[in-house]
C-alpha positions as CSV (number, residue, x, y, z in Angstrom):
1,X,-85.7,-30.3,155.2
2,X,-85.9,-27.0,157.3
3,X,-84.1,-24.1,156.0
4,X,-81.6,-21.5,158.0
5,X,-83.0,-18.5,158.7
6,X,-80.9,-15.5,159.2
7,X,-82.8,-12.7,160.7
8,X,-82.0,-9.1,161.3
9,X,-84.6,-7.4,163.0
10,X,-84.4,-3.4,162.6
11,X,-86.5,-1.7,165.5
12,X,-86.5,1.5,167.4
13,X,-87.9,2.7,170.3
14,X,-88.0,6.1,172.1
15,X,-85.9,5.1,175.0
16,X,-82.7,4.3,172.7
17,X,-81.5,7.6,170.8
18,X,-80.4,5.1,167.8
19,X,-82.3,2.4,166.1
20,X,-81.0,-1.4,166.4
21,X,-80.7,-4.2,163.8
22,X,-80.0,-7.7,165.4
23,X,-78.7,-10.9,163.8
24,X,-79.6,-13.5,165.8
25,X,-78.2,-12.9,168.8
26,X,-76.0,-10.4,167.8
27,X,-77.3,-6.2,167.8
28,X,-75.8,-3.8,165.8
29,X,-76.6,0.2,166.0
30,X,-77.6,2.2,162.9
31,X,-74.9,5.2,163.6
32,X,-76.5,8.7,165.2
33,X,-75.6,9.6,161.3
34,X,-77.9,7.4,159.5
35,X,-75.9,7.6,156.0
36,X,-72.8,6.3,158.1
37,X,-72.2,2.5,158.0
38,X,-73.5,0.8,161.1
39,X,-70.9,-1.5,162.9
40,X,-70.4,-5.3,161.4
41,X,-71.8,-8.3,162.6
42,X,-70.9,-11.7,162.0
43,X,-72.8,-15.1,161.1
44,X,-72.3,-18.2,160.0
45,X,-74.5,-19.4,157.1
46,X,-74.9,-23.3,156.5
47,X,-77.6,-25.3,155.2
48,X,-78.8,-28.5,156.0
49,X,-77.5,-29.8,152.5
50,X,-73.9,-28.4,153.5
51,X,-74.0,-30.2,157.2
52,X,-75.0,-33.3,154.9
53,X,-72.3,-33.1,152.8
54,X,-69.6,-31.7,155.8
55,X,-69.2,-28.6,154.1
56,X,-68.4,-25.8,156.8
57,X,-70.3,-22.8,157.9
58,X,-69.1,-19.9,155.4
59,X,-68.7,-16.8,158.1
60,X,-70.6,-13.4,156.3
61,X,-70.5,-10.0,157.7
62,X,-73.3,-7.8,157.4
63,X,-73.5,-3.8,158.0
64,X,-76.1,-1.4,156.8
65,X,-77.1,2.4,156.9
66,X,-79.5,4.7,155.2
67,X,-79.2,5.8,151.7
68,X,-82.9,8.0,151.2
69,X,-86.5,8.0,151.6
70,X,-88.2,8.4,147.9
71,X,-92.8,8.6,148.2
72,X,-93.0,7.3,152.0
73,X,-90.3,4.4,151.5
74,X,-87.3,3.9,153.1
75,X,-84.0,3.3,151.1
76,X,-81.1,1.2,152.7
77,X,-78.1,-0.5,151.8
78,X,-76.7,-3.6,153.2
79,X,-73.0,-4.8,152.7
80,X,-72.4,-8.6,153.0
81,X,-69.0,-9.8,152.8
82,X,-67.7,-13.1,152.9
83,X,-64.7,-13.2,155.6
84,X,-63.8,-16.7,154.6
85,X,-60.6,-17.2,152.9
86,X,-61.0,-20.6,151.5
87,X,-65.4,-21.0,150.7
88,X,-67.7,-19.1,148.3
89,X,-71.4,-18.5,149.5
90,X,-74.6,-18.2,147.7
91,X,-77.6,-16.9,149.5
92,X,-81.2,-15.2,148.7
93,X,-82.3,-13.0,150.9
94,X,-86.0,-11.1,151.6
95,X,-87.4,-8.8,153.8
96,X,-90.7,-9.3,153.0
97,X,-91.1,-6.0,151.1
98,X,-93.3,-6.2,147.9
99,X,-93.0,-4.4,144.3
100,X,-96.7,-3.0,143.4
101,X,-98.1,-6.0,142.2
102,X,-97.2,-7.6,145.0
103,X,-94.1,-9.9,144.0
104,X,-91.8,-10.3,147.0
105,X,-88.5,-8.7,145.8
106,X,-85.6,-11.6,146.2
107,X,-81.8,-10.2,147.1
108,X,-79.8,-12.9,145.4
109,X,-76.0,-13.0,146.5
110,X,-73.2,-15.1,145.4
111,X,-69.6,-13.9,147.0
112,X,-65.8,-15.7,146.3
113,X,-64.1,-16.1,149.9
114,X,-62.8,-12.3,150.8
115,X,-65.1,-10.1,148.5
116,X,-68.5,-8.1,149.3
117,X,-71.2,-6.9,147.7
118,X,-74.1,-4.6,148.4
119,X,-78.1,-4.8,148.9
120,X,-80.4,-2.0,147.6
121,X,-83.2,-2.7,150.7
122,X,-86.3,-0.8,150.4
123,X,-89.2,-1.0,153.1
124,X,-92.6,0.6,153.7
125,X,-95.4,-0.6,155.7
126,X,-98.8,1.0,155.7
127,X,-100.4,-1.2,158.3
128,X,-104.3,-0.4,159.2
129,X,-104.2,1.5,162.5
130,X,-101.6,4.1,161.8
131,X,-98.7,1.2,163.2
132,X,-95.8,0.4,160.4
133,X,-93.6,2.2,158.5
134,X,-94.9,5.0,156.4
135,X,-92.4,8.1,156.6
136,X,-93.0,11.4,155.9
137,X,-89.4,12.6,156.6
138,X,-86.0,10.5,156.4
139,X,-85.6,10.8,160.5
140,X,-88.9,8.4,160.7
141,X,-87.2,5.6,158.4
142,X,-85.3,5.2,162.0
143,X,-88.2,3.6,163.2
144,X,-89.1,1.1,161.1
145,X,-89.1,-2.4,161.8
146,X,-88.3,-5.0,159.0
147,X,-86.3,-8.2,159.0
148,X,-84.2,-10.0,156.7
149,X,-84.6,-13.8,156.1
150,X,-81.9,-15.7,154.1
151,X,-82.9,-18.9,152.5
152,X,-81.2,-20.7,149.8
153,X,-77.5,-20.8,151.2
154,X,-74.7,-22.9,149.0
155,X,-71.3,-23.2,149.3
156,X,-68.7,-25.6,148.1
């Protein structure tokens, strides 16, 4: 059974003044102010299990922004909401981002219709080559490049 895999994609580049997070097909701006909430953007999470069983695709929200940069990692925060008014949603989400022994760190998220709920996100790449994420100074978290896969999705 093939799993849904949401994916935001955070990238910069220097001809775009602000860095860009994309879900799916949809692209949402980290605001000039990083600390500032970026715009929302909307998907509809459904696994194969809920198309079995006709359950309908629960619509989520996502918006993010920058909370700190602590020893070369970059701190962010992610808000989900669930703008259904009838289904909850369960969801774990990843980014790929390991603790120090190397245990990917899971996001697990379970929302009634109409609440949110937020995502500590934390990311750091030092890739051989001097590519990757490996700031020095908050501004250079704008650069980095992670995405978000969401596995796992319920809803009744």
């Amino acid at each position: 059974m093939k799993k849904l895999v949401l994916v935001l994609f955070a990238a910069a580049s220097s001809f775009f003044a602000q860095a860009q997070i994309s879900v799916l097909s949809e692209t949402m701006n980290l605001q000039t102010d990083m600390t500032e909430w970026s715009q929302p953007v909307t998907a509809s999470l459904r696994s194969d299990k809920m198309v079995e069983n006709n359950v309908e695709a629960v619509p989520v929200q996502f918006r993010i922004h920058f909370k700190k940069r602590m020893m070369r990692v970059c701190h962010y925060e992610m808000e989900v909401t669930n703008t259904s008014s009838t289904q909850a949603i369960e969801f774990r989400a990843n980014n790929l981002y390991t603790d120090a022994s190397g245990k990917t760190i899971y996001y697990n998220v379970k929302l009634k219709p109409g609440k949110s709920t937020t995502m500590k996100i934390m990311y750091a790449s030092n890739s051989i080559g001097g590519s990757g994420c490996w700031p020095k100074e908050d501004e250079e978290c704008r650069n980095c490049g992670w995405t978000l896969f969401v596995d796992e999705i319920k809803s009744k």
